[in-house]
Structure formats: C-alpha cells, structure tokens
Backbone bond lengths (Angstrom), bond angles and torsions (degrees), N, CA, C in turn:
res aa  C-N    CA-C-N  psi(-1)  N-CA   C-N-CA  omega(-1)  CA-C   N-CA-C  phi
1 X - - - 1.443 - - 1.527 108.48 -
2 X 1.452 125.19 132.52 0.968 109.43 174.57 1.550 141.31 -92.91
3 X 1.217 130.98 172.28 2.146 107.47 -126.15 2.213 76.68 -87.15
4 X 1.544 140.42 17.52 1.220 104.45 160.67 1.267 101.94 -107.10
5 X 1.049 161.72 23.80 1.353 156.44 2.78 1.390 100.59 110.76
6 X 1.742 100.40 -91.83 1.610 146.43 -165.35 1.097 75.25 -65.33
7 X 1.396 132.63 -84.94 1.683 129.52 -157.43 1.781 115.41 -37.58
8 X 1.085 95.61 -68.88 1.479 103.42 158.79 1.818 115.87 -13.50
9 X 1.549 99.40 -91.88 1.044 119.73 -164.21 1.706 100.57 -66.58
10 X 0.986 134.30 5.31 1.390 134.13 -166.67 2.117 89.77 -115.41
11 X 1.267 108.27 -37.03 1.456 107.39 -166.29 1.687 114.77 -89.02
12 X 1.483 94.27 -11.52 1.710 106.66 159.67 0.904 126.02 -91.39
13 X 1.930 144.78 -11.38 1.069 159.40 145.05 2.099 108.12 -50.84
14 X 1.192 72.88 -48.66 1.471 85.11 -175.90 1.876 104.40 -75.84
15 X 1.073 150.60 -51.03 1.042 147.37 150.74 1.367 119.97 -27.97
16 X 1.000 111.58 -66.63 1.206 121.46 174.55 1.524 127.22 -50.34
17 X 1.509 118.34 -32.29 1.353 135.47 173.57 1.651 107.01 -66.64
18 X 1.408 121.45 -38.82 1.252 138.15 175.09 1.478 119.62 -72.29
19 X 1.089 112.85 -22.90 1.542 105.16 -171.01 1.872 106.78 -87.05
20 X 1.327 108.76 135.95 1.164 122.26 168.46 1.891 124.19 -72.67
21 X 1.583 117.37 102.81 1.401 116.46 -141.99 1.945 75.66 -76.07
22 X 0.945 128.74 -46.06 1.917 134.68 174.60 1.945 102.34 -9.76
23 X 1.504 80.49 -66.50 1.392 96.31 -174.81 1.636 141.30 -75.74
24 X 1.230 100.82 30.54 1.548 124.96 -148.28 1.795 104.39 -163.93
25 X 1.713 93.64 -9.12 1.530 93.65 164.04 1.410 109.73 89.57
26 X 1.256 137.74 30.21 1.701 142.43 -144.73 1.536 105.64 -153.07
27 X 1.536 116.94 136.91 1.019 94.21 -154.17 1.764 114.72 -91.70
28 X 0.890 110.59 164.57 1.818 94.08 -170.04 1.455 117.80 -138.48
29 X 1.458 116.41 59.58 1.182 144.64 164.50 1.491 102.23 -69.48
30 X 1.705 114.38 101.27 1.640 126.48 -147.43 1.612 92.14 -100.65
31 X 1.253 118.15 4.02 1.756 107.56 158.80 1.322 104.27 -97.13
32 X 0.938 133.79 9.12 1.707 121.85 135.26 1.400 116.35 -95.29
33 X 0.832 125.83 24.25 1.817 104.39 -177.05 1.845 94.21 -126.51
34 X 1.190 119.38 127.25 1.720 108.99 -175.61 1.438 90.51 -102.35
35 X 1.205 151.43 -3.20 1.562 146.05 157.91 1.721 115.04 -116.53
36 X 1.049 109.56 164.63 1.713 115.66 177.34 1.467 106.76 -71.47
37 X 1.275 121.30 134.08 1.811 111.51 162.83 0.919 110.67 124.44
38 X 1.284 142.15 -153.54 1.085 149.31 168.09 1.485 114.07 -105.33
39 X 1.613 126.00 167.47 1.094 131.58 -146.33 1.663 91.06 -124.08
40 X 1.139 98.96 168.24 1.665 109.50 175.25 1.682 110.45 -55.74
41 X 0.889 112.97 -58.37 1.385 113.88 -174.81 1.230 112.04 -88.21
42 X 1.080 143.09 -8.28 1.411 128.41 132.94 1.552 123.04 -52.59
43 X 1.028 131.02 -39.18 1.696 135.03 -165.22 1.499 91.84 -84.53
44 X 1.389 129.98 -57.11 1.727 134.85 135.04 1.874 122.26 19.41
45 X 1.493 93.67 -79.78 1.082 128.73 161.69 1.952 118.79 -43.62
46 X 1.397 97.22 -96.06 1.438 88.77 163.69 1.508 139.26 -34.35
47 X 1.248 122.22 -32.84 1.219 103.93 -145.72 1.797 81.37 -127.07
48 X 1.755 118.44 23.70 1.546 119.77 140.14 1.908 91.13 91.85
49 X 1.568 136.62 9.19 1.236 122.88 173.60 1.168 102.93 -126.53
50 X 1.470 129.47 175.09 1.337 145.96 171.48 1.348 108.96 -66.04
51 X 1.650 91.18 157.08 1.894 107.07 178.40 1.198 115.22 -59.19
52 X 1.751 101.38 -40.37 1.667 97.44 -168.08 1.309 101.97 -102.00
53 X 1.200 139.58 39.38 1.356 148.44 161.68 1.478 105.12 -114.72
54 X 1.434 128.28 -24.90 1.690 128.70 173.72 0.969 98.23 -85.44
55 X 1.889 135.20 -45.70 1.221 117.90 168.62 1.520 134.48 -56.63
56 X 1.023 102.25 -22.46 1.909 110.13 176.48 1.699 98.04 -82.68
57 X 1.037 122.85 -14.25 1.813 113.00 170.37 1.343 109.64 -107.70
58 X 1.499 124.03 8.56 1.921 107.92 134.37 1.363 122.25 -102.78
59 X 1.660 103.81 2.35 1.329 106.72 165.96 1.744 124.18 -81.60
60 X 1.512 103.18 3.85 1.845 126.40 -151.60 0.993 155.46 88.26
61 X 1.686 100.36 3.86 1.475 118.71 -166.84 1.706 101.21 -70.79
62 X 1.197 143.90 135.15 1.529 164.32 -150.26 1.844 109.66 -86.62
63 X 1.290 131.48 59.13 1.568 111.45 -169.13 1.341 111.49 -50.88
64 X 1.608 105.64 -179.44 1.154 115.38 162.18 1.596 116.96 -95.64
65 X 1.527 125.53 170.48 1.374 113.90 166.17 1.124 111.63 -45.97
66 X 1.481 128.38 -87.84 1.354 106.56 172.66 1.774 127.23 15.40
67 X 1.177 100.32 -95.98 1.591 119.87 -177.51 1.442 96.38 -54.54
68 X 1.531 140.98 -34.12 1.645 114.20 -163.87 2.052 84.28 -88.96
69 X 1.458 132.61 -31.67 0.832 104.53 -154.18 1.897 110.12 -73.42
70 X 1.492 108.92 -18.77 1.447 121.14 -160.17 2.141 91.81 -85.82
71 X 1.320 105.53 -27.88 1.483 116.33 164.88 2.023 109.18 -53.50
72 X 1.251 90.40 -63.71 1.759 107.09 -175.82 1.869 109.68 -45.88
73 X 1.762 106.12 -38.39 1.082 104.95 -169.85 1.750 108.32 -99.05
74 X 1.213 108.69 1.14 1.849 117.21 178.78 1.344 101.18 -97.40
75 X 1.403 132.44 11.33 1.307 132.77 -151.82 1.568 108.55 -159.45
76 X 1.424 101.70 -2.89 1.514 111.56 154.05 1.964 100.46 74.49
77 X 1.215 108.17 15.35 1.774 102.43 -166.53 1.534 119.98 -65.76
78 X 1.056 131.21 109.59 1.371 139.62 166.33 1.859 103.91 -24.06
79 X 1.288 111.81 -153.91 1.472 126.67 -166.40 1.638 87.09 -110.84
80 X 1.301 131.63 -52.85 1.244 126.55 -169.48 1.890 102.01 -89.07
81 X 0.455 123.71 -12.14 2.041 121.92 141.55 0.763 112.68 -72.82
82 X 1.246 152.77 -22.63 1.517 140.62 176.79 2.070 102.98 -86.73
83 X 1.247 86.94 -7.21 1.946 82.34 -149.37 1.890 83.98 -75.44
C-alpha cells in the first residue's frame, strides 16, 4: 500500500477511536464495544457508505471527495482535520 494510502487509512482508525458514539446520538452500551469510538459500521453509517467499503479505506482503498467529505462530517473533523 502506498505510505499516502497508509496515512489515510491509519488517520481513520485513529479518528474513529476518538469519537464519542453518545455524542453523535448512538447508543453506547460499553459492554458491547471491545475498543473506544466508534465501530466500522457506525462511521459506515454516518457518513452515507457501506461497511465493507469503509473497511476497504483502512485497508487503502483511495475515496473520492464526495466520500472523504461525508467521512470528515461522520467523524466530527474540525477545519484542521480536514486539512
């Protein structure tokens, strides 16, 4: 994969680990969740694409604007997260 790729897919794992599912309206009964954040198919969900289409973009797959901007807004990203 190549490392903007990796970056990518490394900076949506990481987003995603951070976001509060409470605060986004989701329910967050934490004996289901085995990590902090939100889950694949929640971030999926929000941001209007499939599970196994969010999973293939921490695997490296390349979105389009479209998809990073509906990503940016399922993921709560400020102006300097988006940059």
């Amino acid at each position: 994969m190549p490392a903007n790729n990796r970056a990518l897919a490394d900076f949506l794992r990481r987003a995603r680990s951070r976001c509060d599912p409470a605060r986004l309206g989701l329910p967050t009964d934490s004996r289901n969740r085995r990590v902090p954040g939100l889950r694949r198919e929640e971030v999926a969900l929000l941001a209007g694409i499939s599970t196994g289409y969010y999973a293939r973009l921490e695997q490296g797959t390349v979105p389009s604007p479209t998809v990073l901007e509906g990503l940016a807004q399922a993921l709560n990203l400020d102006a300097a997260g988006r940059a």
